[in-house]
Structures are given as structure tokens and as C-alpha cells.
SEMAR-604006 format. One line per 4 residues: number of its first residue (from 0); their letters; for each residue z, y, x of N, C-alpha, C. Coordinates in Angstrom, 2 decimals, decimal comma, m for minus. Example, Ala and Ser with C-alpha at 12.3 -4.5 7.8 and 13.67 -1.06 7.14 Angstrom:
BEGIN
0> as> 7,80:m5,69:13,19:7,80:m4,50:12,30:7,80:m3,30:13,20; 7,08:m2,25:12,85:7,14:m1,06:13,67:7,87:0,03:12,90
//
This chain:
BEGIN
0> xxxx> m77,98:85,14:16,03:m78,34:84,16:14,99:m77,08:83,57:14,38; m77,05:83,59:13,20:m76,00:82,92:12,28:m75,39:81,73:12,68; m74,42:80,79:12,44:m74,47:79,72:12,91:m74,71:78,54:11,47; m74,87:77,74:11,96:m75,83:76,56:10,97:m74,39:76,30:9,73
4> xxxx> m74,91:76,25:8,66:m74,32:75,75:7,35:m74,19:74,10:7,82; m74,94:73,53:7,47:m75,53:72,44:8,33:m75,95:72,04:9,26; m75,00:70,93:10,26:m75,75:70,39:10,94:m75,49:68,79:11,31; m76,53:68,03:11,56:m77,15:67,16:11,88:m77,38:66,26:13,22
8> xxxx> m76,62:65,49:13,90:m76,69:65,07:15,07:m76,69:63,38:15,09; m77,92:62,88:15,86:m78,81:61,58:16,06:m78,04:61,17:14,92; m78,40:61,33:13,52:m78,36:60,52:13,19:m79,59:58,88:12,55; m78,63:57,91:12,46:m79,46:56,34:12,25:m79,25:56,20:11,16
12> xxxx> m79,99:55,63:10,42:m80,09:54,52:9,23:m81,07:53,52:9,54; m80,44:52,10:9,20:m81,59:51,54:8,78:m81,64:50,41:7,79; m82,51:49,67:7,56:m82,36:48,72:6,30:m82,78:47,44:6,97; m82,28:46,20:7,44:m82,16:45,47:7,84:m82,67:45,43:9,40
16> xxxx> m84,01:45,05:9,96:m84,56:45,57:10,91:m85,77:46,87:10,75; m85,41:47,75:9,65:m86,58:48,48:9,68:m85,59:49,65:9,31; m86,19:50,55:11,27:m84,87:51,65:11,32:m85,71:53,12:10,19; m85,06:53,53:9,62:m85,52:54,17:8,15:m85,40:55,86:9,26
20> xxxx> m83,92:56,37:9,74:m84,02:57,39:10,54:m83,70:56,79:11,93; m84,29:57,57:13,49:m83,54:57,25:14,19:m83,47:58,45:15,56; m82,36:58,95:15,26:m81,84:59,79:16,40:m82,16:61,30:15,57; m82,09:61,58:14,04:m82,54:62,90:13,96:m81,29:63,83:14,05
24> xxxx> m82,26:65,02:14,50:m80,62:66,29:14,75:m81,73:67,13:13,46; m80,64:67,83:12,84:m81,09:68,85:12,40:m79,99:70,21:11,81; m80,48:71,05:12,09:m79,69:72,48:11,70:m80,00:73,23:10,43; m79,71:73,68:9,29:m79,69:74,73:8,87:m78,48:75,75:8,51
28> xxxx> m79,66:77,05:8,21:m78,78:78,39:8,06:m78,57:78,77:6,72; m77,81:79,66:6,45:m77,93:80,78:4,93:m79,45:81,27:5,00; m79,75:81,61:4,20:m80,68:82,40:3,69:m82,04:82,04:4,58; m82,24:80,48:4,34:m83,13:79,85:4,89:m83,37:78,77:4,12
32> xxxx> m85,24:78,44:3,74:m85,78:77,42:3,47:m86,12:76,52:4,97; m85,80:75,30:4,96:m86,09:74,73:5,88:m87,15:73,17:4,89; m88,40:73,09:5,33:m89,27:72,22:4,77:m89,30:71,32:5,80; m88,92:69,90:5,67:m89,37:68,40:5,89:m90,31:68,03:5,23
36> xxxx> m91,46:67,69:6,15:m92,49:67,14:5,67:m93,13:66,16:6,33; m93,55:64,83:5,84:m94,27:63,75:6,29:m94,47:63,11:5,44; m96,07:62,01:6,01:m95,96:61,16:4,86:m95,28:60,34:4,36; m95,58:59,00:3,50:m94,75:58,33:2,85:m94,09:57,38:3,63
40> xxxx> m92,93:57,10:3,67:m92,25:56,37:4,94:m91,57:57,46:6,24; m91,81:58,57:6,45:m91,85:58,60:7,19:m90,30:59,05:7,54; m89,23:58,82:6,27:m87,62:58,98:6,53:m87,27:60,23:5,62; m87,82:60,83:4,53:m87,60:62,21:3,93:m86,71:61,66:3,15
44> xxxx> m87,00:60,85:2,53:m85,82:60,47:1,16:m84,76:59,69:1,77; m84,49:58,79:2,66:m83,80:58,20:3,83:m82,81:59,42:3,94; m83,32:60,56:4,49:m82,23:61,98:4,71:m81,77:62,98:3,80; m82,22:63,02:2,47:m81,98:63,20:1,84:m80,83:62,62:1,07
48> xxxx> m80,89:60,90:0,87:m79,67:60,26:0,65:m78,82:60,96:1,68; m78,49:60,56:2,97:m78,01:61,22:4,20:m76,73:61,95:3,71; m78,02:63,66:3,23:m77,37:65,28:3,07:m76,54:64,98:2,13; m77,18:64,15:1,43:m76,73:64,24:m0,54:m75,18:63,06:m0,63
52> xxxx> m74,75:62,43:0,60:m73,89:61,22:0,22:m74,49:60,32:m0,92; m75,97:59,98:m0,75:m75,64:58,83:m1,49:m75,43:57,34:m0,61; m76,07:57,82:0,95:m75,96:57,44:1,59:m75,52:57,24:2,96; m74,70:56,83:3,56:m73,48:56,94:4,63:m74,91:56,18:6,07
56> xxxx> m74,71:57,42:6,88:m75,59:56,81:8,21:m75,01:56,13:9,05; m75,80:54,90:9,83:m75,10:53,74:10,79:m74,55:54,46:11,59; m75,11:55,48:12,11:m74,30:56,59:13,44:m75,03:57,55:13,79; m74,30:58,87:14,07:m74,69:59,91:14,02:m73,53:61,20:13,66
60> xxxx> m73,75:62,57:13,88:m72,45:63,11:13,29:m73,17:64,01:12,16; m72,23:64,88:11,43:m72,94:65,35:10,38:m71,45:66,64:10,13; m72,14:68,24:10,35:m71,06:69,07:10,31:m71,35:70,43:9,08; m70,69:70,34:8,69:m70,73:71,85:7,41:m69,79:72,64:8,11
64> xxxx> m70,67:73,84:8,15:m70,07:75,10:8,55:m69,21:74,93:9,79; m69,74:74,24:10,62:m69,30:74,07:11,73:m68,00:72,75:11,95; m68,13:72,21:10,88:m66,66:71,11:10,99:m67,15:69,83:10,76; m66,81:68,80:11,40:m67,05:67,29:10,97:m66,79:66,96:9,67
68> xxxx> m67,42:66,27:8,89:m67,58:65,78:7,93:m68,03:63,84:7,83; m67,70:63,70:6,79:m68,09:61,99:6,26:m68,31:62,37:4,99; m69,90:62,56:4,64:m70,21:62,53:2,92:m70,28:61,13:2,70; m69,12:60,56:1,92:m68,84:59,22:1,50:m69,74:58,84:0,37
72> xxxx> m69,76:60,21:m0,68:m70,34:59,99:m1,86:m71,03:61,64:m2,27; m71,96:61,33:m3,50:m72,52:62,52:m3,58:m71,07:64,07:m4,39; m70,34:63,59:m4,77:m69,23:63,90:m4,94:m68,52:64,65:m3,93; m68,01:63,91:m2,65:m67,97:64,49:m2,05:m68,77:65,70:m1,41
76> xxxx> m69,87:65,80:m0,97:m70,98:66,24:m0,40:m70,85:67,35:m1,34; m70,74:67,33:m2,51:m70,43:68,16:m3,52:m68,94:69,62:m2,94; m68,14:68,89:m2,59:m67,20:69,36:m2,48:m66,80:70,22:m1,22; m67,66:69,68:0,05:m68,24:70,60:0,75:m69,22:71,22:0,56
80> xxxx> m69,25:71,95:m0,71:m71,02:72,73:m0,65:m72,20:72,38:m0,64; m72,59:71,00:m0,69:m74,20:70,34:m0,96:m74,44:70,13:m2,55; m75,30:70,23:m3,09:m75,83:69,81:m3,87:m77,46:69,90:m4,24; m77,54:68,58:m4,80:m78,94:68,29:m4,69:m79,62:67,57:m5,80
84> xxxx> m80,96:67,96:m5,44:m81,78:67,56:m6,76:m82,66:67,21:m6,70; m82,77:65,87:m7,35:m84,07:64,65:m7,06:m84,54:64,81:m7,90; m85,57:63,40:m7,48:m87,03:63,90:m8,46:m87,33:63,90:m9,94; m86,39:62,53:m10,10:m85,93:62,47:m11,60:m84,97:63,59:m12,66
88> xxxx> m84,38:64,13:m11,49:m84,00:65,57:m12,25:m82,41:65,34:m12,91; m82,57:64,15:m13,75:m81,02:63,71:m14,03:m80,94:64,47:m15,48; m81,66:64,93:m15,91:m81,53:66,04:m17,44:m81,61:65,09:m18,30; m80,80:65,17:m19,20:m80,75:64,68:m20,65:m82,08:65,51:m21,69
92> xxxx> m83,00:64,68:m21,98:m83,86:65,54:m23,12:m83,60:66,08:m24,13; m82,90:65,27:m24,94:m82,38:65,64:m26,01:m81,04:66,37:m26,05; m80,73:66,88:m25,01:m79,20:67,76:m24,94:m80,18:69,74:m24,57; m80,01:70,43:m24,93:m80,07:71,70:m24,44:m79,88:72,06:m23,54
96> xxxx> m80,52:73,31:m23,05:m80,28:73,79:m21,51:m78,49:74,17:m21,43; m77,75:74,71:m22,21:m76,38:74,61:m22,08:m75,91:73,67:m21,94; m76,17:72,68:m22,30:m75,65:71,36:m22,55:m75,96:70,32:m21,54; m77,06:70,66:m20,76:m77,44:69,92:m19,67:m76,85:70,75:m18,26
100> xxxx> m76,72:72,43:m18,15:m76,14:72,55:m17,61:m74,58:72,27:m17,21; m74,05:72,19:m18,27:m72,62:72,31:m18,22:m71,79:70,48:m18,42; m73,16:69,83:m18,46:m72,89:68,68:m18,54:m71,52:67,85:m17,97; m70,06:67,41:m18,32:m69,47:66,83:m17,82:m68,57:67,94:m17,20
104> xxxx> m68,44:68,98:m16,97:m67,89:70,44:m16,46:m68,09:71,20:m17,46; m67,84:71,09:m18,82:m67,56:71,74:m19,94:m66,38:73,19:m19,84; m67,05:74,02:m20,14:m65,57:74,74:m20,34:m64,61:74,80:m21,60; m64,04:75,40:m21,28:m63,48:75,15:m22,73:m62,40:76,25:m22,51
108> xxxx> m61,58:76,51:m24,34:m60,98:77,57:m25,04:m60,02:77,06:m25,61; m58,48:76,47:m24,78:m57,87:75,77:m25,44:m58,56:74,25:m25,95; m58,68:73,37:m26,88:m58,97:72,65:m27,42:m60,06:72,25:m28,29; m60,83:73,72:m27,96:m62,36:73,23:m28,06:m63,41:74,23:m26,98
112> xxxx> m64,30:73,79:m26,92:m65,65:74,00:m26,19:m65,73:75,33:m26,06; m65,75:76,27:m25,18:m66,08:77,78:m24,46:m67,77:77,95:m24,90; m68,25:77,41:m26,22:m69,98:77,86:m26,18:m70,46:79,37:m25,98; m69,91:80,33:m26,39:m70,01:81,50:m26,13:m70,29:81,63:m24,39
116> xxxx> m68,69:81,26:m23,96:m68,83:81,22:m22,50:m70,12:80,63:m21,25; m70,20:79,41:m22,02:m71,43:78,55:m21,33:m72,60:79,11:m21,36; m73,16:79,58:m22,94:m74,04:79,87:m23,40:m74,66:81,84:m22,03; m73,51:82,46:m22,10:m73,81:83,52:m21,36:m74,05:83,35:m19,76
120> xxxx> m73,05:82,27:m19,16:m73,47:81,48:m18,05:m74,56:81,05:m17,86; m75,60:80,68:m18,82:m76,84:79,78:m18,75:m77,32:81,04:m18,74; m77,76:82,47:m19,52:m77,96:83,03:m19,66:m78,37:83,80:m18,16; m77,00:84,49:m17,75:m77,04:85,05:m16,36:m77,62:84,17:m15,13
124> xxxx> m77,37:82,65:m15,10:m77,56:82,49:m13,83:m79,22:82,15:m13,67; m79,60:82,03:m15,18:m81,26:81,69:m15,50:m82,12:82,74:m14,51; m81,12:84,12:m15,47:m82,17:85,83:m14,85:m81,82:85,62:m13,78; m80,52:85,29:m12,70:m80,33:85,71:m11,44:m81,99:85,10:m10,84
128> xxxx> m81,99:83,65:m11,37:m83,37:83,18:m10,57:m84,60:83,43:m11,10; m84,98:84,19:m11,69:m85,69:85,10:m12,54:m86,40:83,50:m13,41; m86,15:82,81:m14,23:m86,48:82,02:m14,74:m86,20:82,16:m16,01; m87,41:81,81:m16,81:m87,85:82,55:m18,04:m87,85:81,33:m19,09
132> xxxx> m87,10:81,06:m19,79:m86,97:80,10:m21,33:m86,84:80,83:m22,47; m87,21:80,05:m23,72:m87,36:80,66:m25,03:m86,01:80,87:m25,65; m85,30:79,94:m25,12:m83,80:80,04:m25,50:m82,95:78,62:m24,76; m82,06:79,04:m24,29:m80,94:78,39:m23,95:m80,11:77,37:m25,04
136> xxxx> m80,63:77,09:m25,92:m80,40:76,46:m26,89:m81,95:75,19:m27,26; m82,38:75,30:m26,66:m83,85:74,29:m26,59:m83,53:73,37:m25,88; m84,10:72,03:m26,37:m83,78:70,74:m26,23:m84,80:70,85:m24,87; m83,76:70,57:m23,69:m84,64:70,27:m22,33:m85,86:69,87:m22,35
140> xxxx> m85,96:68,67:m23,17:m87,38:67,68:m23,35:m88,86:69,13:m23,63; m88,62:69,94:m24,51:m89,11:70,90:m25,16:m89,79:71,93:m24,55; m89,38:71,58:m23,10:m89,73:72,35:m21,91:m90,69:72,13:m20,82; m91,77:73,05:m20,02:m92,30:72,72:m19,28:m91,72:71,85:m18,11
144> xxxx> m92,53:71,24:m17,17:m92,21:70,75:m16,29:m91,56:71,74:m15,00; m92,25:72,86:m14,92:m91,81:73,60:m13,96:m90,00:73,98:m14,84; m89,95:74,34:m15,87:m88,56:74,94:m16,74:m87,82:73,88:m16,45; m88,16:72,81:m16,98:m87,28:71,61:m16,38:m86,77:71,19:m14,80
148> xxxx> m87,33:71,93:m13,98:m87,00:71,79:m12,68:m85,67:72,60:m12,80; m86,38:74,20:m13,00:m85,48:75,50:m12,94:m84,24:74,91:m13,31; m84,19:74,50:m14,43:m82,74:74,11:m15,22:m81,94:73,13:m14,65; m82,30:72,21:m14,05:m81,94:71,24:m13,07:m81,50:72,18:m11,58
152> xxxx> m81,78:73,15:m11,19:m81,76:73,71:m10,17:m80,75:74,65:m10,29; m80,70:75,47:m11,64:m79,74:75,85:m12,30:m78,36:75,21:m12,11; m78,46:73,94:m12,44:m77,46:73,07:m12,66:m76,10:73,12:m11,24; m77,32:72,92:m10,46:m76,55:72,22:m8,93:m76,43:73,49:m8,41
156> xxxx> m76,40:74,71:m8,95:m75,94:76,04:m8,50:m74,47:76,64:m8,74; m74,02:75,61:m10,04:m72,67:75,82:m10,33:m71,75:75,56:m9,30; m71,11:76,52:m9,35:m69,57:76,28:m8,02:m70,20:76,62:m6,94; m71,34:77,32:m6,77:m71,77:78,31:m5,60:m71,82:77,30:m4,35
160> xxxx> m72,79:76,19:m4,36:m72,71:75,39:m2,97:m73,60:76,35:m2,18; m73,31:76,10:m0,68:m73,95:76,90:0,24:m75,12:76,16:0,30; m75,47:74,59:0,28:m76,46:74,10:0,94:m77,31:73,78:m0,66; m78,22:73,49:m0,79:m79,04:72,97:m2,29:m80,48:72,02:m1,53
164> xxxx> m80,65:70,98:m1,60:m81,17:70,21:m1,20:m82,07:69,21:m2,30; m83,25:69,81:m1,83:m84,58:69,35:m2,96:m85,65:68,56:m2,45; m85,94:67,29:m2,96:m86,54:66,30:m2,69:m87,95:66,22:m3,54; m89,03:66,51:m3,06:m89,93:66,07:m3,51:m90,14:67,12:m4,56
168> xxxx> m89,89:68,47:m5,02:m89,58:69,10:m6,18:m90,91:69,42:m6,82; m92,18:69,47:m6,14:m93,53:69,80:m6,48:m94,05:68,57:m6,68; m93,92:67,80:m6,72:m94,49:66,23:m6,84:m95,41:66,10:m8,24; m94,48:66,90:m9,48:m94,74:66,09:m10,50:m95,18:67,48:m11,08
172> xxxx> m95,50:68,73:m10,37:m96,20:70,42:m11,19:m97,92:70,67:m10,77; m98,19:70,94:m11,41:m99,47:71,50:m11,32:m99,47:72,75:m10,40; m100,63:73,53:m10,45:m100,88:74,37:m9,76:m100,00:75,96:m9,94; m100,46:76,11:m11,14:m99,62:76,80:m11,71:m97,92:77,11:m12,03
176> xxxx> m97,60:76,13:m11,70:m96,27:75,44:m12,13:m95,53:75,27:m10,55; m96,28:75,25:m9,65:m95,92:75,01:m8,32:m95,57:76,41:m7,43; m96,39:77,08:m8,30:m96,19:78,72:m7,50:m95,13:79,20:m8,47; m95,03:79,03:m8,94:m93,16:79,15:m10,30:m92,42:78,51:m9,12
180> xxxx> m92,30:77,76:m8,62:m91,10:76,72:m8,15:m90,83:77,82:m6,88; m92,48:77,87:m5,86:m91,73:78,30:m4,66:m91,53:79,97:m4,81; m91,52:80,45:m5,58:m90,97:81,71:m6,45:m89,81:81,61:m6,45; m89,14:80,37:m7,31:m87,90:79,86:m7,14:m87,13:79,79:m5,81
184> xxxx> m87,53:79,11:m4,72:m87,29:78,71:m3,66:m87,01:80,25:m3,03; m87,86:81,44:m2,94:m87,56:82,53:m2,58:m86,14:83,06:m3,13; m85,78:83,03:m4,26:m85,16:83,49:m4,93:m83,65:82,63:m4,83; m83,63:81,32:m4,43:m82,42:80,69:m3,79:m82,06:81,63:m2,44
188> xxxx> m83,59:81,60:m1,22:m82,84:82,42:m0,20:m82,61:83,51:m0,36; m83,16:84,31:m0,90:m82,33:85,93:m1,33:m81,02:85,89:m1,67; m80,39:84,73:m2,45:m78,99:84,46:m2,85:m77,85:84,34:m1,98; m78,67:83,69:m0,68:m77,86:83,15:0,59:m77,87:82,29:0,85
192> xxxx> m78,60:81,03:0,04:m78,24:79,63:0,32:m79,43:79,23:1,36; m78,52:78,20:1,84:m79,40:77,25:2,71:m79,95:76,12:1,97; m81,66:75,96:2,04:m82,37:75,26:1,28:m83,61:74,17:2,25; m82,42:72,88:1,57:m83,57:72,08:2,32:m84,46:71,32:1,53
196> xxxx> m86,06:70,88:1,90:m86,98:70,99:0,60:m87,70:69,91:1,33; m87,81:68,42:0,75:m88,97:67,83:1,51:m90,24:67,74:0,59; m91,54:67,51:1,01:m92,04:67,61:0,73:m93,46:66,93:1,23; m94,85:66,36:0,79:m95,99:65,98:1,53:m97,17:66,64:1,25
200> xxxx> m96,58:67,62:1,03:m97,41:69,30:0,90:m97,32:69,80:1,73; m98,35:70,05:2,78:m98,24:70,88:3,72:m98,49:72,75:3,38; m99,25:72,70:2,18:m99,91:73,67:2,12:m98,73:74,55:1,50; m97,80:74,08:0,29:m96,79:74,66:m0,47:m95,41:75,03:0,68
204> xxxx> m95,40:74,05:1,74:m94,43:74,24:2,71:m94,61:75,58:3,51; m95,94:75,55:3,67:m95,90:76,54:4,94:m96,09:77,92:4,14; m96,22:78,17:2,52:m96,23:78,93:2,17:m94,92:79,76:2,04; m93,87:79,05:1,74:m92,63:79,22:1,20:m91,51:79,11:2,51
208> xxxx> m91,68:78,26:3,54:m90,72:77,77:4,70:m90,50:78,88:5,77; m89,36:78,94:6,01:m88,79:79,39:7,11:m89,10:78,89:8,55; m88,70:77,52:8,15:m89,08:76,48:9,91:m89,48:75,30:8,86; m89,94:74,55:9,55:m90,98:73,11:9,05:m90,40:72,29:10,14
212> xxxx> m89,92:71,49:9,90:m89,82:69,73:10,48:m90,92:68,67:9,95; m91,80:68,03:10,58:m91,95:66,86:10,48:m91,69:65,77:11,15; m91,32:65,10:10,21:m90,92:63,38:9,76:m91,80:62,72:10,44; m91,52:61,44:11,08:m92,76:60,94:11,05:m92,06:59,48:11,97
216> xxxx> m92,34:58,66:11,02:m91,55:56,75:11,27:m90,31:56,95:11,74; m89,83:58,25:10,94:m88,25:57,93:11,16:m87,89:58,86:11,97; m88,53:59,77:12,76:m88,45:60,50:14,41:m88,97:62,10:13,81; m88,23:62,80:14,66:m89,27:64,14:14,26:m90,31:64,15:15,17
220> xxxx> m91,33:64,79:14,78:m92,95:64,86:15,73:m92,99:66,30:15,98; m91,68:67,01:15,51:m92,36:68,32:15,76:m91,20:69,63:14,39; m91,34:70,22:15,27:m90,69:71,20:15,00:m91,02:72,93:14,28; m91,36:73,80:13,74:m92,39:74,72:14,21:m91,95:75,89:12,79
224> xxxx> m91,84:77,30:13,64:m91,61:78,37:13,10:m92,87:78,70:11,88; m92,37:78,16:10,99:m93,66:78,54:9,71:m94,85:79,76:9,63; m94,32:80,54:10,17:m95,19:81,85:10,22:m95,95:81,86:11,42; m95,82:81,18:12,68:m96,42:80,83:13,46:m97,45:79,52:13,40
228> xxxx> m97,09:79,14:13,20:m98,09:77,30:12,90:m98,74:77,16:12,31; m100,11:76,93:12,37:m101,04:76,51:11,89:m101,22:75,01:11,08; m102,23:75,32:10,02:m102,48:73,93:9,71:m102,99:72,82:10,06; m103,15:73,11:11,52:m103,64:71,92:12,05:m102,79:71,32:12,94
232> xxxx> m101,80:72,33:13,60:m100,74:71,62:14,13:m99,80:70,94:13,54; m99,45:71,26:11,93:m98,59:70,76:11,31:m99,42:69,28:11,02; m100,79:69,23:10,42:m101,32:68,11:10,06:m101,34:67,07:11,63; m101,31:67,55:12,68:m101,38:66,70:13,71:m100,33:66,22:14,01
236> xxxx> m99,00:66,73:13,69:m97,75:66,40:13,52:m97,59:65,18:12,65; m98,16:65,45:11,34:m97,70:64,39:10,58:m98,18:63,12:10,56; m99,74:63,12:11,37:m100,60:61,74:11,77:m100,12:61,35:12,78; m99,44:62,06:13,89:m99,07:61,87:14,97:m100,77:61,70:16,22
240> xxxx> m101,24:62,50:15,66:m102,67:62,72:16,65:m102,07:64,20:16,78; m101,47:63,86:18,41:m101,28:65,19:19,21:m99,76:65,27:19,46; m99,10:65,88:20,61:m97,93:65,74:20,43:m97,17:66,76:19,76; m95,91:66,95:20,23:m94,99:68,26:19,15:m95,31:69,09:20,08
244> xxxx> m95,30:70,31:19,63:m94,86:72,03:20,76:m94,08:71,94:21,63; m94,44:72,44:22,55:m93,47:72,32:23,59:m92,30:73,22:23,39; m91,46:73,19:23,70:m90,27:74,32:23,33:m89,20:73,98:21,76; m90,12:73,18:21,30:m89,77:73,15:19,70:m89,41:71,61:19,09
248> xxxx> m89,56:70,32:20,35:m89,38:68,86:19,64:m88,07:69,02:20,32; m87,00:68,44:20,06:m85,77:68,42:20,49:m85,40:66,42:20,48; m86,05:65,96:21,80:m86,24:64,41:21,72:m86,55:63,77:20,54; m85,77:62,80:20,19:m85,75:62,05:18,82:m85,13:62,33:17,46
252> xxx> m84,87:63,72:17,37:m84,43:64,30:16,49:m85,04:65,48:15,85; m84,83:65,86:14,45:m85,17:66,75:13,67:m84,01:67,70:14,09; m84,55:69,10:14,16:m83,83:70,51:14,03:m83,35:70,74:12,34
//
């Protein structure tokens, strides 16, 4: 087995007396979706700040590719290979898919703008994820909800991070629009990346996931090889009616 891109040890947060994570471990690999799932509260977006540096944990360790790390800021986190994409997406409407990709990391030709360059960039890395727009020149806004993900996903692919870390990404797609995404999600792990995805979909998780963690008041409840687990163990996980698998809870921590 590979060794983890990411990993994760007890770590804490909390917000005054209300501990948000406490004691989670967690691992991921290349060419792995790993799905967090619980309900609301139950620490997904808490770890997500975490992965992403927007947020620095009370204690705990936190290693890329096998080395200690301090994601101070999402910047940093950046710079070791994370990048990530919330729910709001961060896209300018009125700027184009070139223009939202290349946002702030412009290239350029001497003393003006590389559009040619960008423009074929948006181009290639669209097909790599087989994601389909009318043109690369369309005002983001102009775009479906699922296209608007893609392009956002697009985005945080520049500079080849190993890890890509997605919060909530089905929240705001329809049915239709949701089987586009974890299409998507396939098509990150074919690339190599390690993909972590939370989510309070059980049903979209276990379709798409490698291994499943659930969340649950901060603690993992459970652990469980996606292709093995049922939907009732995962749902008993997340109510906490029943305990974790044996073999598979690793104490007070997420894998």
C-alpha cells in the first residue's frame, strides 16, 4: 500500500467550550476518494478549515507526504499541494472561464497577457476532466451549476496539487447535475490525486468513495471500506445507533 499524501493525527479544535474536532487521525492516498460524512455539526467543515489552512488546530499533528507540516494559511497549504474548494466556489460571474481560472496567476508575454496561452490551458485541462462548456470565453454566471463547480475545480488543479479537498460540492446540484460531479470525482482519481469530499449524502458517497469516514460530534463513529458497507451501517454511524466496525474505528479519531 502506498504511503498517505496526507496525514492526520488527534487532531483538536474548538470554539470556546464547544470542542468542534476532538482526537481525529486521518490518512489519505493518491488515487483515492476518501468521503467524510455526517450530519450537521458533526466537525466536516471544522476539518476542512483544518486541511485547507484556514484554520490552525489547538493540537494535533498534520503530515504531507510523510513530513510535518503547520498550514498557517490557505496559501500555504497551497504550497504543499492542498487545494480546495468550498461551497461558495469563489468564481467571479461576470469574468469568463479563462479569466476565473487564471485569476490573479495570469500569464503573460512580456508586458501583456498570454490569452492565447491561458485560453488553450482552459481548453486542455477542461477535456483532461472530460468537462463539457460552450466556450471558454462565457461569462461563468452563464453557466450551469454543475459547469460552475467543474470550473472552480478546474481552478484549484493549477500547479498540480496532490491533495484537492471538496466541501459540501453536491449541496447546491440536482440529480442530474450530481452524477456530472461524481463523474468528475472519478476522473480526479484516475489523475492521481488524493480527494477528500465531505458530504451529508450518504447515497452519492458510497457511490463514488474509496473509504467513508463518519463524523459524528466531532469524533469518528466509524470507519468503512465503501464497497463493503452497507447503507445501514453507514446510516447507523452517522445517528450513532450502533457502534463502529470492529477492525475499522481507530479510538477518537478519523482514518
Amino acid at each position: 500500500m502506498s504511503a498517505p499524501v496526507l496525514s492526520l493525527r488527534g487532531i483538536v479544535k474548538s470554539y470556546g467550550a464547544a470542542r468542534a474536532l476532538d482526537g481525529v487521525d486521518l490518512e489519505l492516498r493518491s488515487h483515492e476518494v476518501l468521503a467524510v460524512i455526517g450530519d450537521s455539526g458533526a466537525g466536516k467543515s471544522t476539518l476542512v478549515g483544518v486541511i485547507s489552512g484556514n484554520q490552525r488546530p489547538d493540537a494535533g499533528e498534520i503530515a504531507v507526504g510523510g513530513r510535518a507540516v503547520t498550514l498557517a494559511s490557505p496559501a500555504v497549504a497551497r504550497q504543499h499541494g492542498i487545494a480546495s474548494v468550498f461551497q461558495d466556489l469563489a468564481l467571479a460571474p461576470n469574468l469568463d472561464v479563462v479569466e476565473n481560472l487564471f485569476l490573479g496567476a495570469e500569464l503573460t508575454r512580456g508586458s501583456f497577457l498570454d490569452e492565447v496561452s491561458m485560453e488553450k490551458q482552459a481548453w486542455e485541462l477542461l477535456g483532461q476532466l472530460s468537462v463539457r462548456v460552450p466556450s471558454v470565453r462565457v461569462p461563468v454566471g452563464a453557466l450551469s451549476a454543475a459547469q460552475r463547480q467543474a470550473v472552480a475545480i478546474a481552478r484549484a488543479l493549477l500547479g498540480e496539487p496532490r491533495v484537492i479537498v471538496l466541501d459540501e460540492p453536491t449541496s447546491a446540484l440536482g440529480t442530474r447535475q450530481t452524477a456530472q460531479f461524481l463523474t468528475l470525482l472519478e476522473r480526479l482519481r484516475e489523475r492521481g490525486h488524493g480527494v477528500v469530499v465531505t458530504s451529508h449524502s450518504l447515497v452519492d458517497m458510497h457511490a463514488v468513495a474509496d473509504r467513508i469516514v463518519v463524523l459524528r460530534l466531532g469524533r469518528v463513529n466509524g470507519e468503512f471500506d465503501a464497497a463493503l458497507a452497507t447503507q445501514e451501517e453507514l446510516l447507523a454511524a452517522v445517528t450513532g445507533v450502533g457502534a463502529p466496525r470492529r477492525g475499522e474505528e481507530r479510538g477518537g479519531g478519523a482514518r
